[in-house]
PDB file with SEQRES, HELIX, SHEET and CRYST1 records, atoms N, CA, C and O in Angstrom:
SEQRES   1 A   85  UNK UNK UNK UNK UNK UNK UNK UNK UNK UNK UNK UNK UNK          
SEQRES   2 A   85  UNK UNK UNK UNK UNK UNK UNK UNK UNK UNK UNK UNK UNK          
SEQRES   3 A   85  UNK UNK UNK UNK UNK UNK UNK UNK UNK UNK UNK UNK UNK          
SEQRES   4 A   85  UNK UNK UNK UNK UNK UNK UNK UNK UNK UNK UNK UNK UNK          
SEQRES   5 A   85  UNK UNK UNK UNK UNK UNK UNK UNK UNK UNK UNK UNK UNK          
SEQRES   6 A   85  UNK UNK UNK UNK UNK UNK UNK UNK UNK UNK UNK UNK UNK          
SEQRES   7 A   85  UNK UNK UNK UNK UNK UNK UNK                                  
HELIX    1 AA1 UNK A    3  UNK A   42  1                                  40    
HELIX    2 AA2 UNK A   48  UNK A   73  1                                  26    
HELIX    3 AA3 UNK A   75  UNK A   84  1                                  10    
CRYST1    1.000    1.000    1.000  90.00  90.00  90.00 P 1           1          
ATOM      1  N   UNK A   1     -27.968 -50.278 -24.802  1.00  0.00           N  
ATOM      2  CA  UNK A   1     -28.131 -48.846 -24.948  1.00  0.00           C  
ATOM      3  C   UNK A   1     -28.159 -48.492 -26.435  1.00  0.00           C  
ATOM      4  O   UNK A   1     -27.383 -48.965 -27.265  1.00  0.00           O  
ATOM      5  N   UNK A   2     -29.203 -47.550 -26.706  1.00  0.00           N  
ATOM      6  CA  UNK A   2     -29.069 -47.214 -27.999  1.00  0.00           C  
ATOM      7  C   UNK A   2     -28.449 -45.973 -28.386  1.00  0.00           C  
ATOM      8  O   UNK A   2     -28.478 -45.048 -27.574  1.00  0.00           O  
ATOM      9  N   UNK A   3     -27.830 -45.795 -29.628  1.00  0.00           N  
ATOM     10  CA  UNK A   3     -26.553 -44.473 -29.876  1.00  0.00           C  
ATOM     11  C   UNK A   3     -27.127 -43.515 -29.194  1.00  0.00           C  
ATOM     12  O   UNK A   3     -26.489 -42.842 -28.384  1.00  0.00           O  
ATOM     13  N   UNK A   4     -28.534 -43.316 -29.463  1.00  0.00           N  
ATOM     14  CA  UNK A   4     -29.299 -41.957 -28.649  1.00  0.00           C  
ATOM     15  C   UNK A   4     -28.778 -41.341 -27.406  1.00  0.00           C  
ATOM     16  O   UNK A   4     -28.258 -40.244 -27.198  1.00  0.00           O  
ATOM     17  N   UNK A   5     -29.032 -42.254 -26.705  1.00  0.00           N  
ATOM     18  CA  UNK A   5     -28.280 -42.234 -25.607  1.00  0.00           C  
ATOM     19  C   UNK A   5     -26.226 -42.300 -25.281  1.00  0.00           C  
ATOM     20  O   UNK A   5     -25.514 -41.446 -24.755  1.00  0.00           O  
ATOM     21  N   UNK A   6     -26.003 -43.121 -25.629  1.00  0.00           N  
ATOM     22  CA  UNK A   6     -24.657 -42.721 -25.751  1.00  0.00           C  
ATOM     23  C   UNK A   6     -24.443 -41.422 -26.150  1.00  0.00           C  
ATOM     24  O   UNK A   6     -23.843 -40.646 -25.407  1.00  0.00           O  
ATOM     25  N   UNK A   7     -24.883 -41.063 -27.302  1.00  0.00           N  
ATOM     26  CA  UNK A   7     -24.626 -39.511 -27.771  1.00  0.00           C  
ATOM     27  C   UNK A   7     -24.216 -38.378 -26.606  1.00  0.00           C  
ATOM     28  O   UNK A   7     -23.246 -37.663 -26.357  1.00  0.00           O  
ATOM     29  N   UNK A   8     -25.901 -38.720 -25.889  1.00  0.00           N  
ATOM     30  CA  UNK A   8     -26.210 -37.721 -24.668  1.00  0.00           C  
ATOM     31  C   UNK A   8     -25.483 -37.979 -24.123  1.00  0.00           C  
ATOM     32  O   UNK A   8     -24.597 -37.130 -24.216  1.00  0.00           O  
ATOM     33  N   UNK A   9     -25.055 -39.271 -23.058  1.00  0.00           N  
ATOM     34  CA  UNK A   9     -23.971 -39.616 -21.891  1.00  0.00           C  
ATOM     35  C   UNK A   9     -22.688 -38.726 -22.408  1.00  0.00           C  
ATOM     36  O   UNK A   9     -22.184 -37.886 -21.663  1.00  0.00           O  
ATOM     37  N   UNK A  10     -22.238 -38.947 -23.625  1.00  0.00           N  
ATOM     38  CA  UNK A  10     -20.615 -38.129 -24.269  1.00  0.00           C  
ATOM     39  C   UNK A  10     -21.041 -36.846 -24.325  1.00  0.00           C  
ATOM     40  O   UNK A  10     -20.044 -36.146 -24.146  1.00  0.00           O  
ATOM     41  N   UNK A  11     -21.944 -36.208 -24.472  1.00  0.00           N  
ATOM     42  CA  UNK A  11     -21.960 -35.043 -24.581  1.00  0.00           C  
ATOM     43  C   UNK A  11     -22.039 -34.050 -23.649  1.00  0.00           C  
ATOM     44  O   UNK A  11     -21.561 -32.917 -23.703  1.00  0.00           O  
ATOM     45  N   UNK A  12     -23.026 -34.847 -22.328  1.00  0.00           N  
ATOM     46  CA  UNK A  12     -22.706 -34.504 -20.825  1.00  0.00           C  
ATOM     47  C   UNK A  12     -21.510 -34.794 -20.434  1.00  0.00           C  
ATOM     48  O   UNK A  12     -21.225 -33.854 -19.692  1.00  0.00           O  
ATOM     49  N   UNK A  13     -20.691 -35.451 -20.461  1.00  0.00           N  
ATOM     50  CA  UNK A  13     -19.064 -35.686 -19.947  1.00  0.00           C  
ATOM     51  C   UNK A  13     -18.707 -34.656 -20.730  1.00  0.00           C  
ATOM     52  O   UNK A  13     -18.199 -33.812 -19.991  1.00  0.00           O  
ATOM     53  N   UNK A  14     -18.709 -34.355 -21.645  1.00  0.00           N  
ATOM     54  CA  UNK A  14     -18.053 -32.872 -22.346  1.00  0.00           C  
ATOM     55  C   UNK A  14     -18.685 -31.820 -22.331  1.00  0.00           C  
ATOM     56  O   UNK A  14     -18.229 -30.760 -22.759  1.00  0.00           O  
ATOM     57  N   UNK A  15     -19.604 -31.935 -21.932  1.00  0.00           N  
ATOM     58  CA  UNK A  15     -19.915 -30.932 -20.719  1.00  0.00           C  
ATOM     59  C   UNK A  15     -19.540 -30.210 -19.462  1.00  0.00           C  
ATOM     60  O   UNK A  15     -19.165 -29.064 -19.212  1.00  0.00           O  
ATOM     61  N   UNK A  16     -19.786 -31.332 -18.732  1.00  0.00           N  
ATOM     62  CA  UNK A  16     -19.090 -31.658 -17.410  1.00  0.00           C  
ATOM     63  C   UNK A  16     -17.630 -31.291 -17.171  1.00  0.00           C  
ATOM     64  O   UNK A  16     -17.247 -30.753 -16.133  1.00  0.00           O  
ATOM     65  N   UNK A  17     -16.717 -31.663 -18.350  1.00  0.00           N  
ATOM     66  CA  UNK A  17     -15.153 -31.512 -18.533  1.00  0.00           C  
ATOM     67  C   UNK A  17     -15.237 -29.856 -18.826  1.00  0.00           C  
ATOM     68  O   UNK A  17     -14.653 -29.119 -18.032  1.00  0.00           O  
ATOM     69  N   UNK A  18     -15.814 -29.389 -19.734  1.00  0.00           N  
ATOM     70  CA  UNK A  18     -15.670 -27.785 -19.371  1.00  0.00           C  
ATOM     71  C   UNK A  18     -16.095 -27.020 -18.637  1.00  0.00           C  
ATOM     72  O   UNK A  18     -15.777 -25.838 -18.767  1.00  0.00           O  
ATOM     73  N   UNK A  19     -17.134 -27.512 -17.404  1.00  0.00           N  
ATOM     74  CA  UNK A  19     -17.358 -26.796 -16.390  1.00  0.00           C  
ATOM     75  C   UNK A  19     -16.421 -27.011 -15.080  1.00  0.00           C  
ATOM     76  O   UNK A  19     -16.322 -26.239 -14.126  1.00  0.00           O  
ATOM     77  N   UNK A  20     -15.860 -28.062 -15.243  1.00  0.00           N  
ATOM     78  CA  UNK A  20     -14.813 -28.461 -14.418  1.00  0.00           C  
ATOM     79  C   UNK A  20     -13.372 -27.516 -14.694  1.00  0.00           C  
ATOM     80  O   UNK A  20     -12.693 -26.837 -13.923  1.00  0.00           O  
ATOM     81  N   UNK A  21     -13.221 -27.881 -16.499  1.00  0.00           N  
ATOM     82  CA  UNK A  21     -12.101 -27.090 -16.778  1.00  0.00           C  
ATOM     83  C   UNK A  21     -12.258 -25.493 -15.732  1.00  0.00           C  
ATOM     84  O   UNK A  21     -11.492 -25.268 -14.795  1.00  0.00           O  
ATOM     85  N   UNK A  22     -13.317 -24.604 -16.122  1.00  0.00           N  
ATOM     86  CA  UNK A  22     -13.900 -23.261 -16.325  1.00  0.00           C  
ATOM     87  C   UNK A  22     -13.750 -23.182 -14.379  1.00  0.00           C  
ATOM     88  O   UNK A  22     -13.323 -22.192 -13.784  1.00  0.00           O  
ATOM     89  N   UNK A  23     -14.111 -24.179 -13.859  1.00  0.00           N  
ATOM     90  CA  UNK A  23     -14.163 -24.426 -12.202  1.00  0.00           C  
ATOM     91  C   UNK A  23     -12.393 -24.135 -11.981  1.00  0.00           C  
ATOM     92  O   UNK A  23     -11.894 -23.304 -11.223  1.00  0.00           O  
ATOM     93  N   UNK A  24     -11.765 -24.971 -12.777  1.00  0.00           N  
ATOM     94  CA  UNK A  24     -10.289 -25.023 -12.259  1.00  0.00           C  
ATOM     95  C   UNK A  24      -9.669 -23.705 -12.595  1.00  0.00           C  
ATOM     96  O   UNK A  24      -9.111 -23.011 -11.745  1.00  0.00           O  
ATOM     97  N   UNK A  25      -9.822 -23.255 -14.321  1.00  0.00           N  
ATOM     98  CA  UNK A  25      -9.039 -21.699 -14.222  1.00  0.00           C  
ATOM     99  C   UNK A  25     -10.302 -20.662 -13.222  1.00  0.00           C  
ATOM    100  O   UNK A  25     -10.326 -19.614 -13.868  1.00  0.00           O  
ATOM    101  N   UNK A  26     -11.039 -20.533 -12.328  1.00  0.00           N  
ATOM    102  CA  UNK A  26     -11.576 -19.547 -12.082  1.00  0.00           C  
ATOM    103  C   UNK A  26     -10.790 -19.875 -10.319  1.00  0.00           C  
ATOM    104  O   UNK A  26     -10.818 -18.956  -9.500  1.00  0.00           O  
ATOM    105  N   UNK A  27     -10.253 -21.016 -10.006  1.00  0.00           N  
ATOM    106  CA  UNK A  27     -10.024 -21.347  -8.963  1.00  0.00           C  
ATOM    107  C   UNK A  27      -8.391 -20.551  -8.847  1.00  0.00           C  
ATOM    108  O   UNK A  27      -8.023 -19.860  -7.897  1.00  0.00           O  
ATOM    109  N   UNK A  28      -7.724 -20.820  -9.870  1.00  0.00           N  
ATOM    110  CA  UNK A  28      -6.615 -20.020 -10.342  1.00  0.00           C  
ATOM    111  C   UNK A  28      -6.569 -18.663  -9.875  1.00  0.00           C  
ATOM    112  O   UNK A  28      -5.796 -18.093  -9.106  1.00  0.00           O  
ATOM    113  N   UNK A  29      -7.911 -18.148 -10.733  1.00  0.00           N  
ATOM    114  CA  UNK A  29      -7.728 -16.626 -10.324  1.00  0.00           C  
ATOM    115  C   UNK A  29      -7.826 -16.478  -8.964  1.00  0.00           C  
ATOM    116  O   UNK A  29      -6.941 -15.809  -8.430  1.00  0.00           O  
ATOM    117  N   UNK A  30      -9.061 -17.142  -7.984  1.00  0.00           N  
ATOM    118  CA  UNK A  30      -9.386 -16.623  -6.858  1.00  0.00           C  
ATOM    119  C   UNK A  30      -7.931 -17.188  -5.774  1.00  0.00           C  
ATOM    120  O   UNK A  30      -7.798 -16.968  -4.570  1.00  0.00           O  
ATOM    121  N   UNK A  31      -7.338 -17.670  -6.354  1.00  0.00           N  
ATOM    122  CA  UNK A  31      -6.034 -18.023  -5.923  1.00  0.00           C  
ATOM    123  C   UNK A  31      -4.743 -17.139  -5.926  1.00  0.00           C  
ATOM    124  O   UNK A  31      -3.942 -17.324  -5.010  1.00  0.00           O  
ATOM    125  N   UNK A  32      -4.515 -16.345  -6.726  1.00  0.00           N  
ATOM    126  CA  UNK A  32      -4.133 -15.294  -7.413  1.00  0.00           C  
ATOM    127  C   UNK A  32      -4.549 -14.135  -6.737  1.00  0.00           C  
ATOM    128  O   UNK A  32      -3.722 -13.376  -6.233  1.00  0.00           O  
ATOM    129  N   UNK A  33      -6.156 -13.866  -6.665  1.00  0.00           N  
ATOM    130  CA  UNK A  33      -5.987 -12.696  -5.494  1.00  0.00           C  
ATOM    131  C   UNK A  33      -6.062 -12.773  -4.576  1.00  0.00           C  
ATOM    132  O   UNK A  33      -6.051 -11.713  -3.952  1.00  0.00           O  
ATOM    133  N   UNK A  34      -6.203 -14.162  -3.740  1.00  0.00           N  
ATOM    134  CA  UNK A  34      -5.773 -14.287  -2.352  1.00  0.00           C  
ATOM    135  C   UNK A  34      -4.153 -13.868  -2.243  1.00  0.00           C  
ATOM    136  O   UNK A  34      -3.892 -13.403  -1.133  1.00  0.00           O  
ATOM    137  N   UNK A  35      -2.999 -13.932  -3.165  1.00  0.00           N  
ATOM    138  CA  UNK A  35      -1.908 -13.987  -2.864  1.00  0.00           C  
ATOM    139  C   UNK A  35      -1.879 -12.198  -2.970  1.00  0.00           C  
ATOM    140  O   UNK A  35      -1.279 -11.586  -2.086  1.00  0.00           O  
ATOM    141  N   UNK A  36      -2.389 -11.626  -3.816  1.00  0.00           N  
ATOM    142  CA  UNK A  36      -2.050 -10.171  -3.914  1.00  0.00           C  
ATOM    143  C   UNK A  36      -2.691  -9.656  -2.583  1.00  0.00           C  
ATOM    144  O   UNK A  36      -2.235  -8.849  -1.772  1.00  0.00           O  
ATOM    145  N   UNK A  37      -3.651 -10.214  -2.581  1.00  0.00           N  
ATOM    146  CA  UNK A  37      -4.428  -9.162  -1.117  1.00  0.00           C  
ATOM    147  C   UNK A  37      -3.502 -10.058   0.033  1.00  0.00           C  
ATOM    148  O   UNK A  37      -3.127  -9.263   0.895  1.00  0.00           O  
ATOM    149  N   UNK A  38      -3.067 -11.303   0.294  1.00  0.00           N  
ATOM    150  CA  UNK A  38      -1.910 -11.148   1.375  1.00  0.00           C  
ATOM    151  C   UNK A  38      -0.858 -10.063   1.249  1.00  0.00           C  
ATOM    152  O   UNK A  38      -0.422  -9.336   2.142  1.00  0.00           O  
ATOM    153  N   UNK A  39      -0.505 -10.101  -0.174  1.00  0.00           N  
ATOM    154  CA  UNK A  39       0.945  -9.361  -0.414  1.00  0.00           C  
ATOM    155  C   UNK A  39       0.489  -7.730   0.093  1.00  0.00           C  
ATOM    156  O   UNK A  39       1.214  -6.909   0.656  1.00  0.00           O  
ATOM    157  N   UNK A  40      -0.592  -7.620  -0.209  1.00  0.00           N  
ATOM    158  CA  UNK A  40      -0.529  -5.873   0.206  1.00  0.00           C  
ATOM    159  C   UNK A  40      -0.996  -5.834   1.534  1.00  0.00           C  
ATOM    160  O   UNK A  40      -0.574  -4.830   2.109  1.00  0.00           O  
ATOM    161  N   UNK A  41      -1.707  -6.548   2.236  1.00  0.00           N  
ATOM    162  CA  UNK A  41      -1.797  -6.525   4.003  1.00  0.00           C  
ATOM    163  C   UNK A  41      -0.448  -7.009   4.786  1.00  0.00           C  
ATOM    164  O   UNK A  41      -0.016  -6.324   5.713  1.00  0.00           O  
ATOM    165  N   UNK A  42       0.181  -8.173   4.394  1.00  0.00           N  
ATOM    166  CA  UNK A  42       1.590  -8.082   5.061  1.00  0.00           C  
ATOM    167  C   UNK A  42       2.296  -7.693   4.431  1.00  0.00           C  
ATOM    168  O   UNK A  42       3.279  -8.297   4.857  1.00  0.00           O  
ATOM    169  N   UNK A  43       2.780  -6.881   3.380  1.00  0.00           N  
ATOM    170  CA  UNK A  43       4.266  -6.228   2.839  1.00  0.00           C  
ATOM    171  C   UNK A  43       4.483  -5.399   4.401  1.00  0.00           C  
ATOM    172  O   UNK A  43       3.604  -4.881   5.089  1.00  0.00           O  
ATOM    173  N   UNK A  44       5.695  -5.467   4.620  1.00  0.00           N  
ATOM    174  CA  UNK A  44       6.405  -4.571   5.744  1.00  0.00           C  
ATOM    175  C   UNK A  44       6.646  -3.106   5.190  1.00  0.00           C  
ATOM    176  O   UNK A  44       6.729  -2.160   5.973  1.00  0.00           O  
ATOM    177  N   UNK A  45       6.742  -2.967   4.013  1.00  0.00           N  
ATOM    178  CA  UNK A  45       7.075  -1.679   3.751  1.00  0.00           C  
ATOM    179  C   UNK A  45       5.682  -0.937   3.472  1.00  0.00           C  
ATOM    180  O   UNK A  45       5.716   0.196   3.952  1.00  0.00           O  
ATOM    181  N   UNK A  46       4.700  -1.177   2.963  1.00  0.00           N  
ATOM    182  CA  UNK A  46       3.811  -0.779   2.363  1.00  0.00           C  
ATOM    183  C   UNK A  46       2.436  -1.581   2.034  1.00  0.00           C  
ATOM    184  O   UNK A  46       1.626  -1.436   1.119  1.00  0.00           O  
ATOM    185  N   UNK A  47       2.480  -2.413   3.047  1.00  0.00           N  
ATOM    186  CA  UNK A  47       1.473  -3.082   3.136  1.00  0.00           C  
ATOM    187  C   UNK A  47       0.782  -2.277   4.634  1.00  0.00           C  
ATOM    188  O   UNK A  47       1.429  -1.562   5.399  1.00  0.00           O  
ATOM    189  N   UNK A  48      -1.334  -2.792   4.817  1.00  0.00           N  
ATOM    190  CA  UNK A  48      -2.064  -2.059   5.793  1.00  0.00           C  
ATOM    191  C   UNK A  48      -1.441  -1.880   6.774  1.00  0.00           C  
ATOM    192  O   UNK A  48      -1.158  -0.723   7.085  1.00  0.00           O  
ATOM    193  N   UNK A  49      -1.011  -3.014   7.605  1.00  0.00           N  
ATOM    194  CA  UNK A  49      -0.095  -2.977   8.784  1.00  0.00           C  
ATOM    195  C   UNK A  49       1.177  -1.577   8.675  1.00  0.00           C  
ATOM    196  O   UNK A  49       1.548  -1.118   9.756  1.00  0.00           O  
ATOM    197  N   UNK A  50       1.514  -1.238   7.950  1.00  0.00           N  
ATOM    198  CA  UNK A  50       2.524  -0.465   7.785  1.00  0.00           C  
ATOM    199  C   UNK A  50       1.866   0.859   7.964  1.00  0.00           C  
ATOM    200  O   UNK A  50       1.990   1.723   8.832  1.00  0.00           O  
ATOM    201  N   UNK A  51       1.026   0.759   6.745  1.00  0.00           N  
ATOM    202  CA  UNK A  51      -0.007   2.215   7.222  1.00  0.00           C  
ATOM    203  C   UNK A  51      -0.688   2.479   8.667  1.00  0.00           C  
ATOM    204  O   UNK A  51      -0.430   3.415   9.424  1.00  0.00           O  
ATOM    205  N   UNK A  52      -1.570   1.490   8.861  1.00  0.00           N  
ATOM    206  CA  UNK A  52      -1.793   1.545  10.199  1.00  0.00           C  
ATOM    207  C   UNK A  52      -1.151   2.210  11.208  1.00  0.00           C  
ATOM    208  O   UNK A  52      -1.560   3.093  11.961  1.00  0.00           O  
ATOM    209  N   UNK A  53       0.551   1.338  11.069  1.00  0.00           N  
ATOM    210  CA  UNK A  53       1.369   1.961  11.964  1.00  0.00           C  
ATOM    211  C   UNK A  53       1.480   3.118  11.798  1.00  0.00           C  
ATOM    212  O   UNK A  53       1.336   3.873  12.761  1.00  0.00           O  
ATOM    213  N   UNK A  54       1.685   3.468  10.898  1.00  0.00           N  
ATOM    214  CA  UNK A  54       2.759   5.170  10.459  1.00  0.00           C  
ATOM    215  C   UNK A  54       0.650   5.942  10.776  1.00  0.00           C  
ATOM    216  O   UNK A  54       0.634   6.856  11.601  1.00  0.00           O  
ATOM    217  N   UNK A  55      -0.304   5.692  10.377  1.00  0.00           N  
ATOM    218  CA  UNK A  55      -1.426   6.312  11.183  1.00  0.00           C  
ATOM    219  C   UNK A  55      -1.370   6.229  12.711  1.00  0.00           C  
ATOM    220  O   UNK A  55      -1.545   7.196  13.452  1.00  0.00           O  
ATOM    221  N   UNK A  56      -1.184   5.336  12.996  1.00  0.00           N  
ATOM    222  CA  UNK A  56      -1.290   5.868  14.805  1.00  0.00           C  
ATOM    223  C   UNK A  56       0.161   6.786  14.941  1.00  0.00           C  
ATOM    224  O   UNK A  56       0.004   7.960  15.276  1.00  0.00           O  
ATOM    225  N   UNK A  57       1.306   6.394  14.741  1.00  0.00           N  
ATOM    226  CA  UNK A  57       2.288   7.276  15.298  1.00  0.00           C  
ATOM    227  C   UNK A  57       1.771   8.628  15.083  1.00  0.00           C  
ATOM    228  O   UNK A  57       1.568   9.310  16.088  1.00  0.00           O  
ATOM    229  N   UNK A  58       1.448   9.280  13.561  1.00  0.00           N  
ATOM    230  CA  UNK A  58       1.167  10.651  13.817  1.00  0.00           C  
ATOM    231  C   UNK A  58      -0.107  11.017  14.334  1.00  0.00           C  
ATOM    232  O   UNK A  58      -0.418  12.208  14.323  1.00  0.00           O  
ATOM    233  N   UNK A  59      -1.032  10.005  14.869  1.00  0.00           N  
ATOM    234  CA  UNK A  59      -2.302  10.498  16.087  1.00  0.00           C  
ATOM    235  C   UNK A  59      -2.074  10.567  17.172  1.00  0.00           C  
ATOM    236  O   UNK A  59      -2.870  10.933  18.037  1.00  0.00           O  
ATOM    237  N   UNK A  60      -0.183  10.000  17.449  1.00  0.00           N  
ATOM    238  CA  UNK A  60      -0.120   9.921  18.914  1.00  0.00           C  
ATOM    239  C   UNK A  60       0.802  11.456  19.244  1.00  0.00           C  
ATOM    240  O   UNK A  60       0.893  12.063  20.310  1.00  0.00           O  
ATOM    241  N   UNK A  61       1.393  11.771  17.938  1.00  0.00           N  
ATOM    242  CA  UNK A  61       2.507  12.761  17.795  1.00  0.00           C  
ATOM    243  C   UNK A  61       1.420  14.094  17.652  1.00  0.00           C  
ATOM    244  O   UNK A  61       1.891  15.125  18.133  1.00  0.00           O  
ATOM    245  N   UNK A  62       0.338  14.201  17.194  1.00  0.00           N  
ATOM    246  CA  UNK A  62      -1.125  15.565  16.825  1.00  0.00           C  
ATOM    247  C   UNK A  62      -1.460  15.328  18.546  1.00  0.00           C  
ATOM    248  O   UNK A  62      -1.911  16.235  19.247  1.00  0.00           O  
ATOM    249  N   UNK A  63      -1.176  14.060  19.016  1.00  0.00           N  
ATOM    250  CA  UNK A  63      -2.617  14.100  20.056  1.00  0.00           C  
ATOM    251  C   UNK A  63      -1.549  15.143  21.294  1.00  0.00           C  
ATOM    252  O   UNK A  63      -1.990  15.856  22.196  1.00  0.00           O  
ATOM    253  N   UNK A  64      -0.285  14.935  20.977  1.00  0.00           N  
ATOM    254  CA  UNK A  64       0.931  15.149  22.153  1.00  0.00           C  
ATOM    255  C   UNK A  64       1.073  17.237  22.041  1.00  0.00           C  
ATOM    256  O   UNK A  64       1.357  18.123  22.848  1.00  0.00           O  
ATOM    257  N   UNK A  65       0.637  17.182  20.393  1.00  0.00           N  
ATOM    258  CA  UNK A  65       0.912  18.304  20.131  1.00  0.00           C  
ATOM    259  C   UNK A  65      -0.632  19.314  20.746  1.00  0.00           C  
ATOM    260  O   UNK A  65      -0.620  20.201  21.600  1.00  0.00           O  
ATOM    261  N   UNK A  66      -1.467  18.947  20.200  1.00  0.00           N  
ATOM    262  CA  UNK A  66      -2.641  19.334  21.075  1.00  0.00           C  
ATOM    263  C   UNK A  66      -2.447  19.204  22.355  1.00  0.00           C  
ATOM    264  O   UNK A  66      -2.373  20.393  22.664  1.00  0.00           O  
ATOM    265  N   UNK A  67      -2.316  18.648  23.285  1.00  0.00           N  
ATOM    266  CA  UNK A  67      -2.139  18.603  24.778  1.00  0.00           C  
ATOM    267  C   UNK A  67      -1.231  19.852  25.243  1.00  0.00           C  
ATOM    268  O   UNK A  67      -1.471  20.677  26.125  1.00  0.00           O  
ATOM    269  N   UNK A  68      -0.244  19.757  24.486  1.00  0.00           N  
ATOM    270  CA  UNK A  68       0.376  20.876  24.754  1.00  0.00           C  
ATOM    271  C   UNK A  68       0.438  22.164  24.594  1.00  0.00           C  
ATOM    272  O   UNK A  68       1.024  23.048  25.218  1.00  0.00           O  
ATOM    273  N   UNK A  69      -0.513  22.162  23.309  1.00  0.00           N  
ATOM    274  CA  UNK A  69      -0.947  23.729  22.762  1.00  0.00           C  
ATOM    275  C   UNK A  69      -2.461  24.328  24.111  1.00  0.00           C  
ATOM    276  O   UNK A  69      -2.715  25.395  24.670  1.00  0.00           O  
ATOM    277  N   UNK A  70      -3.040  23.061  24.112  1.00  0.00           N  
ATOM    278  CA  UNK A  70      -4.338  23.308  25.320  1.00  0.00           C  
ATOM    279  C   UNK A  70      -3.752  24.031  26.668  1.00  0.00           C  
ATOM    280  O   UNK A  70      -4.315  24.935  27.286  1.00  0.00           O  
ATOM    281  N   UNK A  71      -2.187  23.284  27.059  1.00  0.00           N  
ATOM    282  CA  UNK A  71      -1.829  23.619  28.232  1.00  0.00           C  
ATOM    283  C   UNK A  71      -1.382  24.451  28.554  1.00  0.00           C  
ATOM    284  O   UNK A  71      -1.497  24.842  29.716  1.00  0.00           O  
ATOM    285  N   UNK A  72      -0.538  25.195  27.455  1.00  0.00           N  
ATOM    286  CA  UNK A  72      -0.105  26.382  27.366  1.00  0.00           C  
ATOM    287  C   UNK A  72      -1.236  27.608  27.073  1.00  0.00           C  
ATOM    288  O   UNK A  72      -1.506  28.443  27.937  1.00  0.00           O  
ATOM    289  N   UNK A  73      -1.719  27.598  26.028  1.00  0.00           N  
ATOM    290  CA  UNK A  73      -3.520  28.147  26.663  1.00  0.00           C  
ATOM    291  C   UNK A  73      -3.977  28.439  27.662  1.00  0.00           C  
ATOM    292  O   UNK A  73      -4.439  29.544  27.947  1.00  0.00           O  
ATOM    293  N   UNK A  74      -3.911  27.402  28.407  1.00  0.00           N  
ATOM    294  CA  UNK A  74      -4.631  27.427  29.776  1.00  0.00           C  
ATOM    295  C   UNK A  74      -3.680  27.817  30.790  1.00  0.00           C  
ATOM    296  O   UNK A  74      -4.061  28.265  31.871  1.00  0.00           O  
ATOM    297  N   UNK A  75      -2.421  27.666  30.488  1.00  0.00           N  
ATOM    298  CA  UNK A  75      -1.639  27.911  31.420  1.00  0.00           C  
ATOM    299  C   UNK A  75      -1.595  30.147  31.378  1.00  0.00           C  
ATOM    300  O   UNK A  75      -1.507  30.872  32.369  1.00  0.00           O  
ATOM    301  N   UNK A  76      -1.691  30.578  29.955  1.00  0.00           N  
ATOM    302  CA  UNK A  76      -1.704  31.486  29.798  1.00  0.00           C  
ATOM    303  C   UNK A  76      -3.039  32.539  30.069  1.00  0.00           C  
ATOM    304  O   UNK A  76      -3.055  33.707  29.683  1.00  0.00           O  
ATOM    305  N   UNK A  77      -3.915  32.010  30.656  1.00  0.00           N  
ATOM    306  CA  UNK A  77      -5.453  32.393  30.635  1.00  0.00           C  
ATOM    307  C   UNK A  77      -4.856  32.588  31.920  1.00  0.00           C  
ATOM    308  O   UNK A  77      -4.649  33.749  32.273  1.00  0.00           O  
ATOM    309  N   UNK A  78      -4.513  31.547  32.757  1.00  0.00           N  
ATOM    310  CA  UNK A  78      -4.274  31.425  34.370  1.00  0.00           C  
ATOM    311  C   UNK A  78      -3.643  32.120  34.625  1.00  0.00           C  
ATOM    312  O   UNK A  78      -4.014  32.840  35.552  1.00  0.00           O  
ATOM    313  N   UNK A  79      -2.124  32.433  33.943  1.00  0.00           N  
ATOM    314  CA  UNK A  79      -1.591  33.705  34.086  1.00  0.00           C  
ATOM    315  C   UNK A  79      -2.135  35.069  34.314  1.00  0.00           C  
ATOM    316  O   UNK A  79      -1.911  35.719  35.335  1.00  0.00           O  
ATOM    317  N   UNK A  80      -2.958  35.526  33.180  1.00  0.00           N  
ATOM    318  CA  UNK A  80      -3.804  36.462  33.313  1.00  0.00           C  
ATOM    319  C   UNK A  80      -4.985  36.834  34.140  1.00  0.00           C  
ATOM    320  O   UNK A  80      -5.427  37.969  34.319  1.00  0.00           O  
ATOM    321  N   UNK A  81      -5.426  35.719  34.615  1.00  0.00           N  
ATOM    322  CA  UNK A  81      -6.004  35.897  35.770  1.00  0.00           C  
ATOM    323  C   UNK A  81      -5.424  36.015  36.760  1.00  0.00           C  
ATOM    324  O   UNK A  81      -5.884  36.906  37.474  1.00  0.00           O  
ATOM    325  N   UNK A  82      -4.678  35.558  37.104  1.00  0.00           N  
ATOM    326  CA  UNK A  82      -3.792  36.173  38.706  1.00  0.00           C  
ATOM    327  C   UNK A  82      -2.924  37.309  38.119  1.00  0.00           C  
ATOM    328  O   UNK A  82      -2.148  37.835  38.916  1.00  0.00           O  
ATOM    329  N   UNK A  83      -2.931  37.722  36.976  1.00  0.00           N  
ATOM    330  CA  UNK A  83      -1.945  39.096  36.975  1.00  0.00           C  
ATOM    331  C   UNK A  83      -3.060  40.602  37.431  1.00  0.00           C  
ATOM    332  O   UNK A  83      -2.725  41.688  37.904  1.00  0.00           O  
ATOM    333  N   UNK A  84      -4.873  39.913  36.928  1.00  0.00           N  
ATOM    334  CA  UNK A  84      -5.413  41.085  37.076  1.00  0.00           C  
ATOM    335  C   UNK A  84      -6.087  41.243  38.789  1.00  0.00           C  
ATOM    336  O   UNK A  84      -6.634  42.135  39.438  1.00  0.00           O  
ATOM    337  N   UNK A  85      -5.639  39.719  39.035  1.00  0.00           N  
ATOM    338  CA  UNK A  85      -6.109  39.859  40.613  1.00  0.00           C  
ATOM    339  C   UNK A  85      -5.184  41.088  41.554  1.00  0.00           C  
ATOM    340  O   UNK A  85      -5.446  41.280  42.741  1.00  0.00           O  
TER     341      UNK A  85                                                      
END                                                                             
């Protein structure tokens, strides 16, 4: 082999070594926000699941309150109709 070549072969391996390096810290990061985006979907206090929850309870607590405002409504319409019968 002539230096020519050697040159090139070392210079592709040091190449190669900083795209590898650049591969490993970028693997870091995407590692890094896999752990934050777990941390904010399962935190119990304040992670989605938490919201989620505390969203359905007050759609189930609006939906209970509507039902009952409708029924009384209706219950009061009905009234008035058999009072003018």
């Amino acid at each position: 082999m002539n230096d020519d070549k050697i040159l090139e072969i070392q210079s592709s391996m040091v190449r190669m070594e900083h795209a590898l390096q650049r591969l490993g810290d970028k693997q870091d990061e995407i590692l890094a926000d896999v752990r934050d985006v777990k941390t904010a979907i399962y935190n119990p206090d304040n992670g989605l699941y938490a919201r989620l929850r505390e969203l359905e309870q007050w759609k189930a607590g609006v939906s209970k309150f509507i039902w009952g405002f409708g029924l009384s409504i209706a219950g009061l319409i009905a009234d008035k109709i058999f009072n003018l019968i």
